[in-house]
C-alpha positions as CSV (number, residue, x, y, z in Angstrom):
1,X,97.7,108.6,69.9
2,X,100.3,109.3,72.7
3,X,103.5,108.9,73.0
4,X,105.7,108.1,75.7
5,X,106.7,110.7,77.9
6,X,109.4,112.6,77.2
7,X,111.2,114.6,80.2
8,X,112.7,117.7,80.6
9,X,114.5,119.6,83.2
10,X,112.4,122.5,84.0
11,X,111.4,124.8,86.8
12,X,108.4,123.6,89.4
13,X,105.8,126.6,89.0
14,X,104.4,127.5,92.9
15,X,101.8,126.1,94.6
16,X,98.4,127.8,94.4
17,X,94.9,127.1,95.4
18,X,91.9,129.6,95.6
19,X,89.3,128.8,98.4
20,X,85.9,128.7,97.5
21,X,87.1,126.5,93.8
22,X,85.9,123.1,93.4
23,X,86.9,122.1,89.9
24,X,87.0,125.1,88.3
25,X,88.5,124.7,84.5
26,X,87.8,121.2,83.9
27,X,85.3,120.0,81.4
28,X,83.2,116.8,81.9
29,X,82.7,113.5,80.0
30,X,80.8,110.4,80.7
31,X,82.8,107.6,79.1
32,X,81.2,104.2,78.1
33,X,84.0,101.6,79.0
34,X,83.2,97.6,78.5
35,X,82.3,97.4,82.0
36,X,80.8,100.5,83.3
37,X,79.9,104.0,82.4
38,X,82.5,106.8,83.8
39,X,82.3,110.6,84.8
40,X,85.7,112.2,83.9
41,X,86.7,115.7,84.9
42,X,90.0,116.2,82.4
43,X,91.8,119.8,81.1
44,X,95.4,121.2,81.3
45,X,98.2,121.3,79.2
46,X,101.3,118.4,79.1
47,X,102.0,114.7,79.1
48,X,98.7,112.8,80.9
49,X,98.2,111.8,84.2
50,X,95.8,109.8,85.6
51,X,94.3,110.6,89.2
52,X,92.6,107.7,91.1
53,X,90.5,108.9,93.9
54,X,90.2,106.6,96.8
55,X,86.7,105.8,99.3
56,X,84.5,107.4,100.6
57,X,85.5,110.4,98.1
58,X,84.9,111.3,94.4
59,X,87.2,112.7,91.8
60,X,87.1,115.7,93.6
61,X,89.6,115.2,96.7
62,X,92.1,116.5,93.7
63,X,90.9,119.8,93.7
64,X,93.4,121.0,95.6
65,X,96.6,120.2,94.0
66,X,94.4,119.5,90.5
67,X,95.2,123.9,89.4
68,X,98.1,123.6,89.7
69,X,99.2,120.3,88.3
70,X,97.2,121.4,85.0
71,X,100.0,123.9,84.4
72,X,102.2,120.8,83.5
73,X,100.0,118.0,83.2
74,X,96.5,116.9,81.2
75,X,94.8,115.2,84.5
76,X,92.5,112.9,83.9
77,X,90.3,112.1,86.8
78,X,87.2,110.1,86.9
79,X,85.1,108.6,89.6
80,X,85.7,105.3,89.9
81,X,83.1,102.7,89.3
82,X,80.6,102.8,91.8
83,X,81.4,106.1,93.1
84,X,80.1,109.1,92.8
85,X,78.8,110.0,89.3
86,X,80.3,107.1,87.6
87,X,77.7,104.1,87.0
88,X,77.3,101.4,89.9
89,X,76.9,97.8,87.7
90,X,76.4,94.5,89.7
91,X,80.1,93.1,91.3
92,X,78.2,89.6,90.8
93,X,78.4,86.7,92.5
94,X,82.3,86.6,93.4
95,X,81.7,90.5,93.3
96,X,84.7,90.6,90.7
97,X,82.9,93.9,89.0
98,X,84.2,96.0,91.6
99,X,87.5,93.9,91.6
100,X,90.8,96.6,91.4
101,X,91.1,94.7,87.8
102,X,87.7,95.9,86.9
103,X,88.3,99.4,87.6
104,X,91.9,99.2,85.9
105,X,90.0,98.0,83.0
106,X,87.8,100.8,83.1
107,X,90.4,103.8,83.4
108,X,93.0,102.0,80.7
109,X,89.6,102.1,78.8
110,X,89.2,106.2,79.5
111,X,92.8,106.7,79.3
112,X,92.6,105.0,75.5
113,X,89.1,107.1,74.7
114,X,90.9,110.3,75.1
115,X,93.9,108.5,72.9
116,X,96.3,108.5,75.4
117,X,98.9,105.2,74.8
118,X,101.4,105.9,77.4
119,X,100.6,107.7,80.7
120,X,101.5,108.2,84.5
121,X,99.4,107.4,87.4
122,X,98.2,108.7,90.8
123,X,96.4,107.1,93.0
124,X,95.2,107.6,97.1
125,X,93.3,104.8,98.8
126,X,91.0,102.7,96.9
127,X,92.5,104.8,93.5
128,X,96.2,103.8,95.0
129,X,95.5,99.9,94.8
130,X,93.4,100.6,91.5
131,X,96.7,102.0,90.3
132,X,98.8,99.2,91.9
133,X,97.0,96.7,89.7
134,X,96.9,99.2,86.5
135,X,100.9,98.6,86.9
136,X,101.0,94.9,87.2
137,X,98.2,94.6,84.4
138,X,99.5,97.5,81.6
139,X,102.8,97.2,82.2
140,X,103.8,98.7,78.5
141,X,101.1,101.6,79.1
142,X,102.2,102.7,82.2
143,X,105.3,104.8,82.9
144,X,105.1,106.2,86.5
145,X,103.4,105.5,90.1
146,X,102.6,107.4,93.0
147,X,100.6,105.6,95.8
148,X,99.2,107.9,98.5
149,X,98.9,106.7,102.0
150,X,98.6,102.8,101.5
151,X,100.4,99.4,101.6
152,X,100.2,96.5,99.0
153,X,96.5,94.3,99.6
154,X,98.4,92.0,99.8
155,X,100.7,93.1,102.8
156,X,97.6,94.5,104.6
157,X,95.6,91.3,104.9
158,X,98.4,89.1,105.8
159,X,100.1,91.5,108.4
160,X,96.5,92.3,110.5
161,X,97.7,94.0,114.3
162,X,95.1,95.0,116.9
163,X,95.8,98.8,116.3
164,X,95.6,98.3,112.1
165,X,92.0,96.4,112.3
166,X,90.5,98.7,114.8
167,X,91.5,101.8,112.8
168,X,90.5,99.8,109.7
169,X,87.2,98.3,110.8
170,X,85.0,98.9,107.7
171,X,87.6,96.7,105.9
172,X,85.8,93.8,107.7
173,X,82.4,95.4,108.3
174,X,82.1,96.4,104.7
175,X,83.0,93.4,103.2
176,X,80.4,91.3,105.5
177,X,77.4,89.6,103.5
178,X,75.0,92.3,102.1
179,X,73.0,93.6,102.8
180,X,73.6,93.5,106.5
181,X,76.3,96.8,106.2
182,X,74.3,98.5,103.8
183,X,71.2,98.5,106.1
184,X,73.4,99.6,109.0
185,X,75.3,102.4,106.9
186,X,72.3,103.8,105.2
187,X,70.6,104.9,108.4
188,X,71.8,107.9,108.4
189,X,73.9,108.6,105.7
190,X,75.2,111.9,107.1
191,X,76.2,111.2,110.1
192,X,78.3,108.3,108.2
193,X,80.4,110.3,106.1
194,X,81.1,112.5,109.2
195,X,82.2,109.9,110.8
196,X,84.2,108.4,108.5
197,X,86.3,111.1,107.1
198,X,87.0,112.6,110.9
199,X,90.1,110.6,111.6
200,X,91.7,110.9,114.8
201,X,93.7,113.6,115.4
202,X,92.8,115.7,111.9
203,X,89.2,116.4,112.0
204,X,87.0,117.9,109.1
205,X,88.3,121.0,109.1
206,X,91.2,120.0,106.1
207,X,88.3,119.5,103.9
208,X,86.8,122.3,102.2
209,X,82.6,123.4,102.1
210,X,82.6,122.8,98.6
211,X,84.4,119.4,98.8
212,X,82.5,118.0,101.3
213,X,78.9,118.9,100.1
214,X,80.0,116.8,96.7
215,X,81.2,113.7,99.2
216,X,77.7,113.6,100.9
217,X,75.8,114.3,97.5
218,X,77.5,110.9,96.4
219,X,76.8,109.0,99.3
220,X,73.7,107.2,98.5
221,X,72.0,103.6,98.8
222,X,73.6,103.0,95.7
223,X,76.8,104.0,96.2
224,X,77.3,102.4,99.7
225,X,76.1,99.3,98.3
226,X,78.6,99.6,94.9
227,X,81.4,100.7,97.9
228,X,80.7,97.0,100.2
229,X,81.3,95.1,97.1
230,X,84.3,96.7,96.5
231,X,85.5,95.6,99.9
232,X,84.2,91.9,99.1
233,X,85.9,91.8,96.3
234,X,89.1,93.3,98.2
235,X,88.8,90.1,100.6
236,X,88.3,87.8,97.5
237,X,89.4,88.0,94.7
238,X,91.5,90.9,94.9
239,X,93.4,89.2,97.5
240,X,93.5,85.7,95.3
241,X,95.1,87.7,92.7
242,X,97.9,89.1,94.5
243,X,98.9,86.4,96.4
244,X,99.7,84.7,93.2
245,X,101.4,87.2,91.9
246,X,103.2,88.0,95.2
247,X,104.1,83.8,95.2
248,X,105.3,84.4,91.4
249,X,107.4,87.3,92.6
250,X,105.5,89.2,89.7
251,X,107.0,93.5,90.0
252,X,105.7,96.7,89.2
253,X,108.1,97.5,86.4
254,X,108.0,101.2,86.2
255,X,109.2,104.1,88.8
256,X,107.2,104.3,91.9
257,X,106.6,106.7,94.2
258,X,104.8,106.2,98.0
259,X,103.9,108.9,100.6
260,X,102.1,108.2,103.1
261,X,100.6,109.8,106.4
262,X,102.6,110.2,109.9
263,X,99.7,110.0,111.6
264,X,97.1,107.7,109.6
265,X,96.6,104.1,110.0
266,X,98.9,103.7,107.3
267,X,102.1,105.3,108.9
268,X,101.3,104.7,112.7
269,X,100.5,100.5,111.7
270,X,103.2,99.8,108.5
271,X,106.7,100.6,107.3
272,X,105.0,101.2,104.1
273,X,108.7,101.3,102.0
274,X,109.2,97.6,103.8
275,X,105.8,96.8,102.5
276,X,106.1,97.8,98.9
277,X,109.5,97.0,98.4
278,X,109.0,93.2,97.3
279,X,106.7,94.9,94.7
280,X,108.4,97.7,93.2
281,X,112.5,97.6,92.8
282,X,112.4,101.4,91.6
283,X,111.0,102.6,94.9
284,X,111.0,106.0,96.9
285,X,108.9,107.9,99.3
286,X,108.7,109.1,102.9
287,X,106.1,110.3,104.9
288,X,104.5,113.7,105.6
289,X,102.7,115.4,108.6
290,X,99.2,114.5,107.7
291,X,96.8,111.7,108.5
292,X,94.9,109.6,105.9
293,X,94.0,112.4,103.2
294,X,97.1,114.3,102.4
295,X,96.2,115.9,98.7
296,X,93.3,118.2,101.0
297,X,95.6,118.4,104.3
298,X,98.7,119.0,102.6
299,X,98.4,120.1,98.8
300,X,101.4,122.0,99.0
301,X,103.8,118.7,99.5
302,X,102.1,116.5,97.0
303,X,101.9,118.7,94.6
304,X,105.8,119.0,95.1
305,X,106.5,115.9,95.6
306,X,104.1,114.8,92.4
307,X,104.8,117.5,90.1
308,X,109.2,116.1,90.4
309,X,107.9,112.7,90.2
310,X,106.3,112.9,87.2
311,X,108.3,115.7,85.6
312,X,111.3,113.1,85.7
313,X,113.1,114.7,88.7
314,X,113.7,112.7,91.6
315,X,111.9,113.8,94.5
316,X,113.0,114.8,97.7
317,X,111.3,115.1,101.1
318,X,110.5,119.4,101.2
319,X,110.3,120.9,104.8
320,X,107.1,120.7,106.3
């Protein structure tokens, strides 16, 4: 079983990507958790590191930074349950199955099947907030966080603006008694996905062929049903949970790191440092010159930025 992490000073290797490469390099597992069967991509070589997808993606909005953080790092990256390949079980009826708890439960779970005690965290959207909770429920397991483009549930729901809900409609929508979104969503699955990964100002161009065929293969019946209950449960019980910890003035005990988007609904809406700061007293981060889905806009500065992070060295804003 692992250890914790031990650091050492050591040289960054470069940044490098091939177009054309999905996940070249990374074996497969399906991993029977107490909750929910999940499909894990995992290789490289070093301490492990746990990547957390966020919606509507699949483990696969790694792939760029995921080369080259293998040099240093085992990553382990699944879909999380209801996504992608992963299994889609029933939220039921307080929809706490797809509850940030659950899917912490399921990816301590993996991280234990591979036999992997202590480990770091990564997380972007829906991952990020899976990871938020992973922190506040394994504090002893879990030794570093990064949080890409979010703010805490918590601080979301109780801060709504005009400009945040309009850019974060589906938040709403989604969470709306089925199967009223799911009809609506489902008719024509395509043009959804378009839709929803074309955020103002970026386009589809930052994602790749290969990358994007995978997100519509995923985006079935199935899956955008298993994706609304997440939001319900985001709305419920997610939000119950967090409030009492927020009124306990419960903290994430390890390191964390938060980037987030100069031009996503994260960075135009929040000050995201303000909004994590009750929650994490070992905090840094800064933004960078992306919108809402910096690992395939910008690979280059998260995988700097991560790579320092979780190598031990502090971090530091690079030049875009």
């Amino acid at each position: 079983m692992s250890r914790p992490i031990t650091r050492t000073k050591s040289s960054r290797p470069p940044f490098s990507w091939e177009k054309g490469q999905l996940m070249e390099g990374f074996r497969y597992e399906r991993v029977k958790t107490s909750g929910a069967e999940i499909n894990v991509a995992i290789g490289g070589n070093g301490p492990p590191l746990l990547l957390l997808h966020g919606n509507p993606l699949t483990h696969v909005s790694w792939h760029k930074i995921a080369p080259a953080l293998a040099k240093s790092f085992t990553l382990v990256m699944p879909d999380l349950r209801g996504y992608g390949d992963s299994s889609k079980p029933d939220g039921g009826e307080d929809h706490s199955g797809y509850s940030f708890r659950s899917m912490g439960q399921d990816n301590a779970e993996v991280m234990t099947h591979f036999g992997f005690d202590h480990f770091q965290v990564a997380g972007h959207d829906r991952g990020a907030r899976v990871a938020f909770r992973m922190a506040l429920d394994f504090p002893d397991r879990i030794e570093r966080v990064a949080a890409l483009d979010i703010v805490p549930t918590h601080h979301a729901l109780t801060n709504v603006t005009l400009g945040w809900g309009i850019e974060a409609y589906h938040w709403f929508f989604m969470a709306q008694k089925a199967p009223f979104p799911e009809k609506l969503l489902t008719a024509d699955l395509s043009y959804y996905i378009d839709y929803k990964l074309n955020k103002k100002g970026v386009g589809l161009e930052i994602f790749s062929p290969e990358a994007m065929a995978e997100y519509k293969r995923c985006t079935t019946t199935e899956q955008i049903h298993a994706v609304c209950e997440d939001y319900r449960a985001t709305v419920g019980v997610d939000l119950a949970m967090d409030t009492a910890d927020y009124n306990a003035k419960r903290t994430i005990a390890c390191p964390v790191l938060v980037l987030w988007g100069s031009n996503s609904h994260c960075g135009r809406h929040f000050k995201p440092l303000e909004a994590w700061s009750p929650w994490a007293p070992d905090l840094r981060g800064w933004d960078v010159p992306t919108g809402h889905y910096p690992a395939e806009q910008r690979p280059d500065l998260i995988y700097d930025a991560f790579w320092d992070f979780f190598s031990g060295q502090e971090p530091v804003p690079a030049a875009a």
